[in-house]
C-alpha positions in Angstrom: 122.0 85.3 99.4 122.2 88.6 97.9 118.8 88.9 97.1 118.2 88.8 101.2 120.0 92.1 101.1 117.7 94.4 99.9 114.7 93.0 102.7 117.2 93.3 105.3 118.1 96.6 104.5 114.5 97.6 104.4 113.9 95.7 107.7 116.8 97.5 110.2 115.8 100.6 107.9 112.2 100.0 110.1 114.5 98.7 113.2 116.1 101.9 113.6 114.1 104.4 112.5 112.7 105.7 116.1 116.4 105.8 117.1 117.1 108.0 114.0 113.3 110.1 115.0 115.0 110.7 118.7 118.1 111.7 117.5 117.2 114.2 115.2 114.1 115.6 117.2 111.8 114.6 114.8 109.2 112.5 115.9 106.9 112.6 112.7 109.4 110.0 111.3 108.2 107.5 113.7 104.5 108.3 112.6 105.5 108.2 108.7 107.5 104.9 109.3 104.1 103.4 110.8 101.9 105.2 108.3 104.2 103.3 105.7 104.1 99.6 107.4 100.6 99.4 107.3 99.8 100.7 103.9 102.4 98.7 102.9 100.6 96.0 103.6 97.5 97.0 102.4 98.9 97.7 99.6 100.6 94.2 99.0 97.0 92.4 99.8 96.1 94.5 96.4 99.2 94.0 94.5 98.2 89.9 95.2 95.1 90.1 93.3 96.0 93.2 90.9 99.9 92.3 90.4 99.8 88.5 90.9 96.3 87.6 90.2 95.5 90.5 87.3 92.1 91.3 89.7 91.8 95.1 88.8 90.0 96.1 92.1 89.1 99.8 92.8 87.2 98.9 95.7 90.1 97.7 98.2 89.6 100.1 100.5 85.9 99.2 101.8 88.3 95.5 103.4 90.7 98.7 105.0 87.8 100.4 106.4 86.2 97.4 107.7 89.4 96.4 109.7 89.2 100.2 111.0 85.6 99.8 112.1 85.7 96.7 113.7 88.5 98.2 116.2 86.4 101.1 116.6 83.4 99.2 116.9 84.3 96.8 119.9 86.0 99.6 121.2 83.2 101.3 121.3 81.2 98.6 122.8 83.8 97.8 125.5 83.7 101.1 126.8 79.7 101.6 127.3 79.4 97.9 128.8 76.6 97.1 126.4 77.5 94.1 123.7 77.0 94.8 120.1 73.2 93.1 119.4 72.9 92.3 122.6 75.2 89.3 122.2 79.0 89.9 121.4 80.6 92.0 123.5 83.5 94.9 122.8 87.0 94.4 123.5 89.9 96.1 123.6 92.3 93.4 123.1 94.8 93.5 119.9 95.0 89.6 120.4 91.5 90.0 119.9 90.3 93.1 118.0 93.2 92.3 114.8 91.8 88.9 114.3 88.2 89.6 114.1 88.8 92.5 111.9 90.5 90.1 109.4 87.7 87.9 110.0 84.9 90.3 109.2 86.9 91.6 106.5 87.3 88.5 105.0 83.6 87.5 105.1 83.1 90.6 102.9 86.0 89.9 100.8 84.0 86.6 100.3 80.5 87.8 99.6 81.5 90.8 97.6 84.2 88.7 95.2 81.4 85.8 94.8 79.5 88.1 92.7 82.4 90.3 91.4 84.6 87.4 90.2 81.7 86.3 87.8 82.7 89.5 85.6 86.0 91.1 84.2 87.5 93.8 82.8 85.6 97.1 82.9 82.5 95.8 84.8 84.8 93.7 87.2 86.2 97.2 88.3 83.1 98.8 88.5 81.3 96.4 90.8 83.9 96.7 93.3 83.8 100.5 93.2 80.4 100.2 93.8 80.5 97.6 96.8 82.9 100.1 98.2 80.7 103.2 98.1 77.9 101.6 99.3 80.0 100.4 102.1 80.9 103.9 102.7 77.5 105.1 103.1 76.4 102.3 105.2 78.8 103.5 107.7 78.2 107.3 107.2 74.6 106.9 108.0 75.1 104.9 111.3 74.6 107.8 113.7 75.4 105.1 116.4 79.0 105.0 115.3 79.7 108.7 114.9 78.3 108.9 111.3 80.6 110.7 108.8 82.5 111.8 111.9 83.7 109.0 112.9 84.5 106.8 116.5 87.3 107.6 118.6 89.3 104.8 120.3 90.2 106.9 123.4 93.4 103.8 123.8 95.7 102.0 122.1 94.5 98.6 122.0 95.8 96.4 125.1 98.7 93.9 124.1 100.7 91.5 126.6 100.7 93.9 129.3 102.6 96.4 127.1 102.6 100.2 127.5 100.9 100.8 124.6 100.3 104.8 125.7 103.8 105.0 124.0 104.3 105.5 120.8 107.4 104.2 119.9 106.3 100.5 121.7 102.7 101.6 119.2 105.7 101.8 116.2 107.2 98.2 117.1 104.3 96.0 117.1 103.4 97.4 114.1 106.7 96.1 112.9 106.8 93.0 114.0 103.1 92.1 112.9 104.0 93.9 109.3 106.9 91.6 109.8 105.1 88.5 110.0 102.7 89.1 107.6 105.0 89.7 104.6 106.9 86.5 105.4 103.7 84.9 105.4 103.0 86.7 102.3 106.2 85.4 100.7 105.2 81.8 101.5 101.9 82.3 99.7 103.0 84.0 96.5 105.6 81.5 96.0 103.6 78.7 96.8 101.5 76.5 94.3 98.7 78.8 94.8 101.0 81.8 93.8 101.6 79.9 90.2 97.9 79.1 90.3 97.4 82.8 90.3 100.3 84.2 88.1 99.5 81.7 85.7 95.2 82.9 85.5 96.7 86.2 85.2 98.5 85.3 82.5 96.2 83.4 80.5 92.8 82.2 82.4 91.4 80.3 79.6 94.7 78.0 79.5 94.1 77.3 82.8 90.5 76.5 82.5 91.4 74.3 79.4 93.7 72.4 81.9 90.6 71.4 84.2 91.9 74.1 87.1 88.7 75.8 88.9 90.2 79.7 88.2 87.1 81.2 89.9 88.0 79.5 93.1 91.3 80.3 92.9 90.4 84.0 92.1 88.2 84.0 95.0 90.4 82.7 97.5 93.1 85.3 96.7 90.3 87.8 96.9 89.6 86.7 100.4 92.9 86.5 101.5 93.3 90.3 99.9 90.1 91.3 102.1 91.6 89.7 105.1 95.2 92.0 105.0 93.3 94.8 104.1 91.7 94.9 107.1 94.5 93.6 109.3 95.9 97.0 108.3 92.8 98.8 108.9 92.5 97.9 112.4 96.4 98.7 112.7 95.8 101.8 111.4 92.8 102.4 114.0 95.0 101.6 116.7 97.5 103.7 115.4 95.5 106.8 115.1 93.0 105.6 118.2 90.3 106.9 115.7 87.9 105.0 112.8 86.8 106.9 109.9 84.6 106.5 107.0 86.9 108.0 104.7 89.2 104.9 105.0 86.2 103.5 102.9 85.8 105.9 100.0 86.8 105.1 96.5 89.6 107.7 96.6 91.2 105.9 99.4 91.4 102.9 97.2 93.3 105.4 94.8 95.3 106.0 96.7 96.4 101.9 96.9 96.5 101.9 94.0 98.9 104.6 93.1 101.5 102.9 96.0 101.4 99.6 93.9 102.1 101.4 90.6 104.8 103.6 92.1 106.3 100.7 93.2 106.2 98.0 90.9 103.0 95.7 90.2 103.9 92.2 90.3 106.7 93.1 92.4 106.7 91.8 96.5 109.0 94.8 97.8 107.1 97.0 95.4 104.4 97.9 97.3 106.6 98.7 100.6 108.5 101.0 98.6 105.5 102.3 97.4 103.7 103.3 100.1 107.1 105.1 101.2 107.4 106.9 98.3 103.9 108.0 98.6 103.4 108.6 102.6 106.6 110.9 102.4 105.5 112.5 99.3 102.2 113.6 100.8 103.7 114.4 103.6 106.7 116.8 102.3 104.7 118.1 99.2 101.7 119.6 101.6 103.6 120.8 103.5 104.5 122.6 100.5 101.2 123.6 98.4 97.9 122.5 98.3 98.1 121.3 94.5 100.0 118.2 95.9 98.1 116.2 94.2 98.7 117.8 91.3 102.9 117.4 91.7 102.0 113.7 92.5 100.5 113.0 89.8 103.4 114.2 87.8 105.3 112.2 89.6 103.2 109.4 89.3 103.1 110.0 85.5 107.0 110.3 85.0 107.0 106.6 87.2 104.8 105.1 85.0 106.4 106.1 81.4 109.9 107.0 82.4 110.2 103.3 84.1 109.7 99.7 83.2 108.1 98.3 86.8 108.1 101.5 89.2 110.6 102.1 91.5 111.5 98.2 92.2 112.4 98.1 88.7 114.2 100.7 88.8 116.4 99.9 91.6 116.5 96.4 89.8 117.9 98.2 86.5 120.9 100.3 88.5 121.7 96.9 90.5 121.8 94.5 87.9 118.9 93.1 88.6 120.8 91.8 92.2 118.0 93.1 94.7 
C-alpha cells in the first residue's frame, strides 16, 4: 500500500496543478506541467528498451517526431481538402490523429529495429543515430510540409465535442491519456514480457541458451518504444498546434536521454521525475543565462556520480526505500 503513495502524490500533484497556475497567476505552470507529461512518456518508452531492455538508443526521437508529423500532416491535409496520395485523407480528430501516429511510428520502430537489433553495443547506437538523422532530413527537405520550418496546426485537435481552444481542458486530456498509458506501461513491465526483457538485459546469452528468441523479444519492446514515442509526439503537436523537424534531431534524443538518467534508469517513476527535473530546469536556468546547458550538465554530472539511480534513487535512499 505505501508504495501507491508516491504515484498518487505525483498524480493529484498533475490534478491540481492548473488550480495552483490560476491561483498564483502563473499560467506557464500549466504549460510546464504538460511539457512534463508528455516527455515523460517519451521518456519511459526509452527507459523500456534502455533501462529495462539494455537497448542503448540515441535515435528515439526520429518515433517523437514522427508522432508530431503525422498530426501535422493530416492536419494539414484536412484543411486543403486534398487526401495525402490522393487516397487517405486528413483529419483532425485526436480519436483519430493519436492512433495513427502510434501506428506509423510503430511501423518505423519495426523496420528501423529489424536491422538495428542485429548489432550491439557501439554500432547498435550508431545505427539508430543514423536512422534518426536521416529521418530528420527527409522531413527538412519536404518543402510541401514547411521544410525546416515546419507545419502549423492552426487547432487543437477535435475531441468528444470538447473545447479544446482552452488550454487547461488541452492540460487534462493530456493527463488522463499520460494516465492511461503509464498504467498500461506498468502492466507490461511487470508482465512476463517485462522479465523477458530485464532478464536479456541482464544476460542475453543465458537466455538464448534457454531456447528464448531475444531478438524478438528485443524487437517487440522496440516497437512498443516507437509506438509511445510518437503517442507523445502527436500530444506534443497538439499541444503546441505546431510540427517541427527539430523534434527529429539527434539532440532531441539527448535530451531523452538525459531525463531518464536524471531520474533513475530502470526505474518506472524515474523518467516522470526526470522530465520534471529537466523541463523546469530549462525553463528557470534560461531564463537565467544562455550557458544553461552548461549548469545542466553540471547538474547532470553531480546526478550521475553523487547518486546511485538519479533522483528515484535518491528519494528511495531518504525514504527507506518506502516509495
Amino acid at each position: 500500500m505505501t508504495r501507491l503513495i508516491f504515484p498518487a502524490l505525483i498524480f493529484l500533484s498533475f490534478l491540481f496543478l492548473p488550480v495552483l497556475a490560476d491561483l498564483l497567476g502563473e499560467s506557464v505552470l500549466r504549460t510546464m506541467g504538460a511539457r512534463i507529461m508528455i516527455y515523460a512518456i517519451c521518456a519511459a518508452s526509452l527507459n523500456l528498451i534502455l533501462g529495462y531492455g539494455g537497448m542503448v538508443s540515441f535515435g528515439h526521437a526520429a518515433f517523437f517526431g514522427i508522432g508530431n508529423y503525422v498530426v501535422g500532416i493530416l492536419y494539414h491535409h484536412y484543411a486543403s481538402g486534398e487526401p495525402l496520395w490522393g487516397l487517405i485523407p486528413g483529419s483532425n480528430q485526436m480519436l483519430i490523429t493519436l492512433p495513427a501516429a502510434m501506428l506509423v511510428a510503430g511501423i518505423a520502430a519495426l523496420i528501423i529495429g529489424a536491422l538495428s537489433l542485429r548489432t550491439s553495443g557501439v554500432q547498435f547506437i550508431m545505427i539508430t543515430l543514423a536512422f534518426a538523422q536521416m529521418l530528420f532530413f527527409l522531413f527538412v527537405s519536404l518543402k510541401t510540409y514547411g521544410g525546416e520550418d515546419g507545419i502549423i496546426v492552426r487547432r487543437t485537435n477535435a475531441l468528444f465535442g470538447l473545447n479544446m481552444r482552452d488550454k487547461t481542458t488541452v492540460y487534462y486530456v493530456i493527463l488522463g491519456v499520460a494516465t492511461l498509458y503509464f498504467l498500461a506501461l506498468w502492466r507490461i513491465v511487470n508482465s512476463s514480457f517485462g522479465a523477458m526483457l530485464s532478464g536479456i538485459r541482464q544476460n542475453e546469452r543465458r537466455m538464448a541458451a534457454m531456447g528464448i528468441s531475444t531478438y524478438r523479444y528485443k524487437l517487440y519492446g522496440f516497437v512498443l518504444a516507437g509506438m509511445s514515442a510518437g503517442l507523445a509526439g502527436a500530444l506534443m503537436a497538439n499541444m503546441l498546434r505546431f510540427a517541427s523537424p527539430d523534434t527529429m534531431h539527434w539532440t532531441k534524443s539527448g535530451e531523452f536521454m538525459i531525463m531518464v538518467i536524471l531520474g533513475g534508469v530502470g526505474s518506472f517513476l524515474g523518467p516522470i521525475l526526470g522530465s520534471a527535473a529537466f523541463v523546469t530546469l530549462e525553463t528557470y536556468l534560461a531564463g537565467w543565462t544562455e550557458h544553461w546547458p552548461l549548469v545542466l550538465g553540471l547538474i547532470l554530472l553531480i546526478v550521475v556520480l553523487g547518486t546511485r539511480g538519479g533522483i528515484k534513487g535518491l528519494i528511495d535512499r531518504l525514504l527507506g526505500g518506502r516509495s
